[in-house]
N, C-alpha and C positions, 0 to 999 in steps of 0.2 A: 778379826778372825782371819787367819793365813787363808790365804785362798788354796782351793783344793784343782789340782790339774787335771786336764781332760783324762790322762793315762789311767791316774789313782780311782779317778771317778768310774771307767770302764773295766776296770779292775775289779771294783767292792759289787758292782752291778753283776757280772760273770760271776764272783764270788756267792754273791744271794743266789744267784737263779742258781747255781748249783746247790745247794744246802737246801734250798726249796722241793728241788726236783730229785733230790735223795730222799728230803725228810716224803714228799709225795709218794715215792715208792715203798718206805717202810711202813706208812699208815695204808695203802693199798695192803701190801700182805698183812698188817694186823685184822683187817676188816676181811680178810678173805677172799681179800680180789685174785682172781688170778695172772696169775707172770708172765701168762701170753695169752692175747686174744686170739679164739677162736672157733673160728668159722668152721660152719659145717662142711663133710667133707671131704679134709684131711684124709688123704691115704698113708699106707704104711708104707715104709722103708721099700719095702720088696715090690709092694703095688705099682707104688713110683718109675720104681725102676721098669717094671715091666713095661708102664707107658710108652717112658721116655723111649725107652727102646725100639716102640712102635709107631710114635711121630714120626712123621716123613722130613728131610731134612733139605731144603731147597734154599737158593737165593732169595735176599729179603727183597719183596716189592716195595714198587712206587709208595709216596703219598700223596702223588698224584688224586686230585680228585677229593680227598681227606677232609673231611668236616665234624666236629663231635655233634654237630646238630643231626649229624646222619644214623646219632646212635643215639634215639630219645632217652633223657632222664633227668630229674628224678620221677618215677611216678607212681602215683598214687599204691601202695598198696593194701592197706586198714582202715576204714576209716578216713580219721583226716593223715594219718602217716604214710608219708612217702618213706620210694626207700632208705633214701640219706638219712632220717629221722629213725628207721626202723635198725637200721644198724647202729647206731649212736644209744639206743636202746640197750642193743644185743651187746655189744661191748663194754659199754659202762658199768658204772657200780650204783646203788641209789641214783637212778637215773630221775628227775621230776620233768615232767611235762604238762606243757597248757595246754590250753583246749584246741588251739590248733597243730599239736604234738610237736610244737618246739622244743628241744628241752632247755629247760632254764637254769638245773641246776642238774651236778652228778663226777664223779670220776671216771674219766679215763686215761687207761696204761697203753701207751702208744710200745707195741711191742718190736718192731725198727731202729728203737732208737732207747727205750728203756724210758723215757720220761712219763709226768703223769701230769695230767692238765685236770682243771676246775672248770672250764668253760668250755663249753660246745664250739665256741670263735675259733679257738685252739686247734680243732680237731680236722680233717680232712677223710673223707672216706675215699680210701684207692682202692682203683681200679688194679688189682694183683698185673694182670694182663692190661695195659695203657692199650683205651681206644687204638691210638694211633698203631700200635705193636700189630694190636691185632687187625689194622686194616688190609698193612704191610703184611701179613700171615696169611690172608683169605680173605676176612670180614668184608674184603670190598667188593665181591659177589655176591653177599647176603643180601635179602629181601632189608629194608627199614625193619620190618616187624621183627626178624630175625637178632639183628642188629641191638635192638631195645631189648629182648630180651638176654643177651650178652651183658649190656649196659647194667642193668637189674637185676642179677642173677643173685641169689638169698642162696639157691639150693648146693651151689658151687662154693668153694674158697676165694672167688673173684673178689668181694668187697672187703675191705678190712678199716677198723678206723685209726687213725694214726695222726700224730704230731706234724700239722698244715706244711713247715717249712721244710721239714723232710720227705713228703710227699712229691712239694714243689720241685727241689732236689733231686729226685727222682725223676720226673718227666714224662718219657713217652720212648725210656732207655731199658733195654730186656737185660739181664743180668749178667752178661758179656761186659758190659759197663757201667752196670751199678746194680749194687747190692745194701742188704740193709745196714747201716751200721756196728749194729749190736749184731757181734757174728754169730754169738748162742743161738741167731734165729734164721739165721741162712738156712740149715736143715730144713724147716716146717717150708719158710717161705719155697724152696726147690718145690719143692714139695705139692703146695700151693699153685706153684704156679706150670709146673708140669700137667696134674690134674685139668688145671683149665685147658690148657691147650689141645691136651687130648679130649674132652670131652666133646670140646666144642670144633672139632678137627681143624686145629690151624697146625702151618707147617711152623719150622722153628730154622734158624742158623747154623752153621757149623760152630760156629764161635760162643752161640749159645746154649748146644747141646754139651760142648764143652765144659763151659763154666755151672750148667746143671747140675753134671756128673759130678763135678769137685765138691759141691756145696751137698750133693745128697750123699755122697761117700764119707763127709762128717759126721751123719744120722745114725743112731744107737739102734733104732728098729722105725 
């Protein structure tokens, strides 16, 4: 047998995961999954706008002091489901779960990046607004209790679940220097994460409110 070279090899491997992670996205839309996870929320185009408008726009702090232990999670919300487990739920498709609300089996469309995973391993739940963003924003005046519920927030567009190496990718970077991928979802994501910051009153950048405005000025409504 000719032997097969590392290149060819890394080749046909790229080659699968991509025909994989198309044919994933075409049986997502047959099954009726939706194109983009999401979180509850979501404000309008104009809402948005109005926000942004109204965050305050200061020099980014320290992370001086900065620990994610400082902002408890996962915890418990149902039962035996935390939230990681509860959003993994809420995005999926045929979600199955054990008795300790692992899930074991289901689809998810990582809307960042357009890919679609079989395995919960796969998955990473982001924080829209990165702990760290937001400690640098305020959070580092917040009570721990405060903090945790930032961490855990269901009722915001804070958590979303998304393909793990793209999340990683991401960081603890505000969208001045990174954004999602798949630019069809810059909109929402502005969007997203506008809402958090206002809700939750943290300040934002110049260079952030910048790059805000370009990615919601894409938005249809």
């Amino acid at each position: 047998m000719t032997p097969v070279s590392l290149t060819t090899r890394a080749r046909r491997r790229a080659a699968t995961v991509t025909v994989v992670a198309l044919a994933g996205a075409v049986l997502a839309v047959v099954n009726g999954q939706s194109a983009l996870a999401a979180p509850s929320g979501i404000p309008s185009k104009a809402a948005a706008q109005s926000q942004l408008n109204a965050l305050t726009v200061a020099a980014q702090g320290s992370t001086a002091g900065y620990s994610r232990d400082l902002f408890p999670h996962w915890i418990t919300i149902t039962g035996a489901c935390n939230t990681r487990e509860q959003v993994l739920k809420r995005d999926g498709t045929s979600v199955v779960v054990n008795s300790s609300c692992a899930a074991t089996s289901g689809r998810w469309y990582s809307p960042y990046d357009g890919a679609t995973w079989y395995a919960a391993s796969d998955v990473d739940i982001d924080h829209v607004v990165p702990l760290a963003e937001a400690w640098r924003s305020g959070a580092n005046s917040w009570t721990t209790s405060r903090r945790q519920s930032f961490a855990n927030d269901l009722t915001r567009p804070q958590l979303i679940a998304v393909t793990d190496n793209v999340n990683q990718s991401k960081g603890d970077q505000d969208p001045s220097t990174w954004q999602p991928p798949l630019t069809s979802y810059r909109c929402t994501y502005s969007k997203m994460w506008i809402t958090v910051k206002y809700n939750w009153g943290l300040t934002l950048q110049s260079s952030e409110k910048s790059a805000l405005q370009g990615m919601l000025n894409t938005c249809a409504s």
